[in-house]
N, C-alpha and C positions, 0 to 999 in steps of 0.2 A: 504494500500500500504506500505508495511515494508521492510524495505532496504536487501538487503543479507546480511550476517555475510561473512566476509571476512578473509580469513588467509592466510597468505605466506606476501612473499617482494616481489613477481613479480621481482623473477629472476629464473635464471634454476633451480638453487641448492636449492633455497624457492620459488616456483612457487605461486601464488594468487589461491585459493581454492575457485570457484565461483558455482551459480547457474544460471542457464539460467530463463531467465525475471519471466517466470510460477511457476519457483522453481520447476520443475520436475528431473533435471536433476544436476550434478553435474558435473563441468569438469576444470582443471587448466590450467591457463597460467600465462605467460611471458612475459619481454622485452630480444627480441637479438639484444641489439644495434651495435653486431659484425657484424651479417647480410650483405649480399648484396641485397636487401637495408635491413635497417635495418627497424626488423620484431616484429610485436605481437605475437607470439609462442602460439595457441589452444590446447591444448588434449583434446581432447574428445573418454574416451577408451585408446583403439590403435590408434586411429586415429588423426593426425595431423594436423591442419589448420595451414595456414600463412597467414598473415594482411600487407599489409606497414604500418609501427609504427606510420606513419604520419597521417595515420587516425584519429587517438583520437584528437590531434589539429584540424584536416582538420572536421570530425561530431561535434565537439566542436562549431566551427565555423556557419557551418551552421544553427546549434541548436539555437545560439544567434541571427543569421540570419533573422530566422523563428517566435522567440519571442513569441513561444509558443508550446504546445505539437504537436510532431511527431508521427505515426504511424509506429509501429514498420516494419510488414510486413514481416517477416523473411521467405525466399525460399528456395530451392538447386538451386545447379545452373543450373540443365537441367530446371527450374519450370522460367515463368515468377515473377519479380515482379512487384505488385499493383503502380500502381501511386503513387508517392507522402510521400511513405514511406520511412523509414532507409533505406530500402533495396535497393529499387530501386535506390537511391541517392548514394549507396556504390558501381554499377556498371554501375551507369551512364558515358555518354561520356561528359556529363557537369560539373563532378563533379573537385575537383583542379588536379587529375590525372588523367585525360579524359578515365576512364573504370574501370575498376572490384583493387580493394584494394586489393584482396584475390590473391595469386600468385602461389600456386600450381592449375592446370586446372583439371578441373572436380571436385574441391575443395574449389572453390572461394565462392558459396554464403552463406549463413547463417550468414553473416556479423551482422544481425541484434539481431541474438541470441548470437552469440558470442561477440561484441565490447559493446554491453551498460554494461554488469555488471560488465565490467572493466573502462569504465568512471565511473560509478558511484562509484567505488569502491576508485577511484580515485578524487573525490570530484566534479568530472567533469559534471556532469548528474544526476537527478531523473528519475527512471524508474518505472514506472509499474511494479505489481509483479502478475495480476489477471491471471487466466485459460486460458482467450484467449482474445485480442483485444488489449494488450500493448502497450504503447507509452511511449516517455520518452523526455525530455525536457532540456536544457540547467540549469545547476547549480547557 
């Protein structure tokens, strides 16, 4: 389980240069703490995700919570998530903002692939780096 190599300052101008859990994929993000609200900024591609920045406290939290490994569980957002996972906990109605983190629609989920390699990058989180079955845990 070897951590990702990290590069940027996770800001727009120096985005954070990450890999998603598998390490198949490569894609940079952000803080836009200008934001309304203010956002985790994804690329992947062309393609854009947004977060509430509050997540990484707010999975942080429950990480500690749990006191032990999470399953990752990573979806789209037309796809159910698994019980019990990241994922499902990132657009639950129980979670501290009662639903989906992710604030562009039709764009919200993958939460799971997208948010741990920046806690962890962030000193916040151990993740998983295998082929398939990730989880990740409170730092």
């Amino acid at each position: 389980m070897a951590a990702t190599q990290t590069r940027g300052a996770g800001i727009k101008e120096d985005p954070w240069v990450l890999q998603t859990p598998p390490g198949k994929s490569e894609y940079l993000a952000y803080r836009d703490e200008a934001a309304d609200p203010p956002a985790l900024v994804v690329i992947v591609g062309k393609t854009e995700l947004r977060y509430q920045l509050r997540c990484l406290d707010d999975l942080r939290a429950m990480l500690a919570a749990a006191g032990d490994w999470v399953p990752l569980g990573s979806a789209d957002e037309q796809k159910p998530a698994a019980d019990g996972t990241v994922e499902a906990w990132g657009r639950s109605p129980d979670n501290p903002v009662g639903g989906w983190y992710g604030l562009k629609k039709g764009l919200r989920g993958r939460y799971a692939n997208s948010v741990p390699p920046v806690m962890e990058a962030l000193g916040l989180a151990e993740v998983e780096h295998e082929a398939r079955g990730n989880r990740m845990r409170a730092a």
